[in-house]
Residue, then its C-alpha position, 0 to 999 in steps of 0.5 A: x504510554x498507550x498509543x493506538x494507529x489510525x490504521x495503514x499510512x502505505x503499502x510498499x511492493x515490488x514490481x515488474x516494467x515500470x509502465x506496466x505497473x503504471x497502466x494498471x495501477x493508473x489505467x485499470x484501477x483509476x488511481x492517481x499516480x501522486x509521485x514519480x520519484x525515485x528509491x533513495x536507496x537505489x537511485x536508478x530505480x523508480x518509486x511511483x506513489x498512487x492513490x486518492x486525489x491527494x494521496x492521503x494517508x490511507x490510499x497511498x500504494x507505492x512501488x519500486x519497479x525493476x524491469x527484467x526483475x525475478x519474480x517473488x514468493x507470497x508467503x510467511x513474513x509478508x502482507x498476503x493480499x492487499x485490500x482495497x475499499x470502494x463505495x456499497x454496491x460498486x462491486x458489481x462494477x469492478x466484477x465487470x471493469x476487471x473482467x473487461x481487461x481479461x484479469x481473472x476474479x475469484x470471489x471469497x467471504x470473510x468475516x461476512x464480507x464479500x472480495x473480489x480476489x485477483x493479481x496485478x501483472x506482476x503477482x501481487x494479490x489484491x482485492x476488493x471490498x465494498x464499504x460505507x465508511x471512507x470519504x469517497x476519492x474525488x479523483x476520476x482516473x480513466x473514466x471511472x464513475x465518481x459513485x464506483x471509484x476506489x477510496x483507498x486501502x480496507x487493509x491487508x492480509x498478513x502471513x506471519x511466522x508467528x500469528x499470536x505474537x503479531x497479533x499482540x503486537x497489533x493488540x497490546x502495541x498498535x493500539x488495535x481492537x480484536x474484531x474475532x477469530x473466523x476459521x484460519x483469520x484473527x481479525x483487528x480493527x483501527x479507529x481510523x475509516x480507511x486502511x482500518x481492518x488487519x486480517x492474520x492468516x493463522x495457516x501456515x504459509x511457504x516462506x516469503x521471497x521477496x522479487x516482483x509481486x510481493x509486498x516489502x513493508x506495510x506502513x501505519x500512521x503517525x498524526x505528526x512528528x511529535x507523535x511519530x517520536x512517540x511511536x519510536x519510544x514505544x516502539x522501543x519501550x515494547x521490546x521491538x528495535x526501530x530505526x532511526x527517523x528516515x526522511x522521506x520527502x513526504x513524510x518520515x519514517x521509522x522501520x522495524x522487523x515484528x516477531x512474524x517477519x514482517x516489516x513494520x513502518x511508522x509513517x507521519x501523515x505530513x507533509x504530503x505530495x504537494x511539498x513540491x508540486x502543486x496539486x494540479x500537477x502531482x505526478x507528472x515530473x520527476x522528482x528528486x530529493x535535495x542531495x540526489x539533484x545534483x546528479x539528475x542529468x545521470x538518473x534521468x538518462x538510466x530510467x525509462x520513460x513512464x506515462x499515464x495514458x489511457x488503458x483500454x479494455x481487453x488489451x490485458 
């Protein structure tokens, strides 16, 4: 069986406050704050989804945030950095918008493509690049010009344990085509045009330690659910052990450990948010799996209260 990915489906990391995530995720990047819902695994915990106006599959940055929560380690066995993608020439704009907010950025050249290279609050790297391909996002969070806004995801740096058997899983497995090798980066290309480029970090790096800051798992996309029990095949025909289908509400999921340490995630593109919400108001209530509504009354006292307000510049 030969499958390819269209690229990354969602990044899913841990964070600090819940309101601090929201206001920078929301406030300061413009993302649409898509779902409010909670970790299955943990109800008493937030999972707040961002993205484009939809949360499409190739913009979906998703957290689970604990307040007090220890900080992580970047390092082996994680996404190193998460890459996000704004139109051509818009990179002057986040230069300024990101120094407005005192958030430091350091520039860097990759593969001849220029980054903007900084931290969320709690740690998480994160940069931007500037590319033609990607529908731009229709979505204008906190007053953020339509021709700057971010797209999506460009794709992510991995830290793997063992940077050749990642990347053969990314080759021979995903579907993904070898772009080269610059310095210390091997670099794969999807046939998708958002979340499309995966960079692996050939350096060593201090193991990972998961806490705020850090990424849990990279997701790929599956076009539906028959294709998505395809993935789980091959996955399996390939000498990776994956899980069960997990329903997750808005599209499910299988996981599996790659030989670098990462967590990997096939995700279905369907069904999307608005199974339970209307477009015009995704993300402003919570919202809960089936099973846990019974217990709403107990879930909704033990979170805080989160808002997506206005974020002004240089109060960060």
């Amino acid at each position: 069986m030969s499958k390819a990915a269209a690229g990354i489906h969602h990044i899913t990391a841990i964070a600090g406050d819940p309101q601090e995530n929201v206001d920078f995720y929301a406030g300061v990047l413009g993302l649409r704050l898509v779902k409010k819902t909670v970790n299955f695994d943990d109800p008493g915990t937030y999972h707040l989804y961002f993205g484009n106006e939809r949360g499409e599959p190739g913009t979906i940055m998703t957290f689970f945030p604990w307040a007090g929560a220890p900080k992580g380690r970047i390092g082996t066995g994680q996404v190193g950095t998460t890459t996000f993608v704004v139109p051509e020439d818009a990179l002057g704009y986040w230069e300024k918008r990101l120094n407005s907010f005192n958030i430091a950025v350091t520039k860097s050249i990759r593969f001849n493509e220029e980054f903007l290279q900084f931290e969320d609050p709690h740690g998480l790297h994160l940069e931007v690049a500037a590319r033609e391909e990607g529908a731009n996002s229709k979505w204008k969070g906190n007053g953020i010009p339509s021709e700057h806004v971010i797209k999506g995801f460009g794709g992510a740096v991995l830290y793997t344990a063992a940077p050749y058997k990642t990347a053969d899983l990314l080759e021979q497995v995903m579907g993904m085509e070898k772009v080269g090798q610059e310095d210390e980066y091997l670099r794969f290309r999807s046939y998708g045009d958002l979340g499309n480029i995966i960079d692996i970090k050939l350096a060593a790096s201090p193991r990972g330690e998961m806490g705020a800051g850090t990424v849990h798992h990279i997701a790929f996309r599956a076009k539906d659910f028959d294709d998505h029990k395809d993935w789980q095949k091959h996955i399996a025909n390939n000498g990776y052990v994956p899980t069960d289908v997990k329903d997750r509400d808005y599209f499910d999921a299988i996981y599996f450990r790659e030989y670098g340490g990462l967590l990997f995630e096939i995700a279905t593109d369907p069904p999307g948010f608005t199974r339970d919400e209307p477009f015009e108001a995704l993300g402003e209530k919570l919202k809960l799996p089936q099973w846990l509504e019974i217990h709403r009354p107990r879930i909704e006292q033990i979170l805080p209260p989160i808002t997506v307000q206005e974020t002004k510049e240089d109060q960060q």
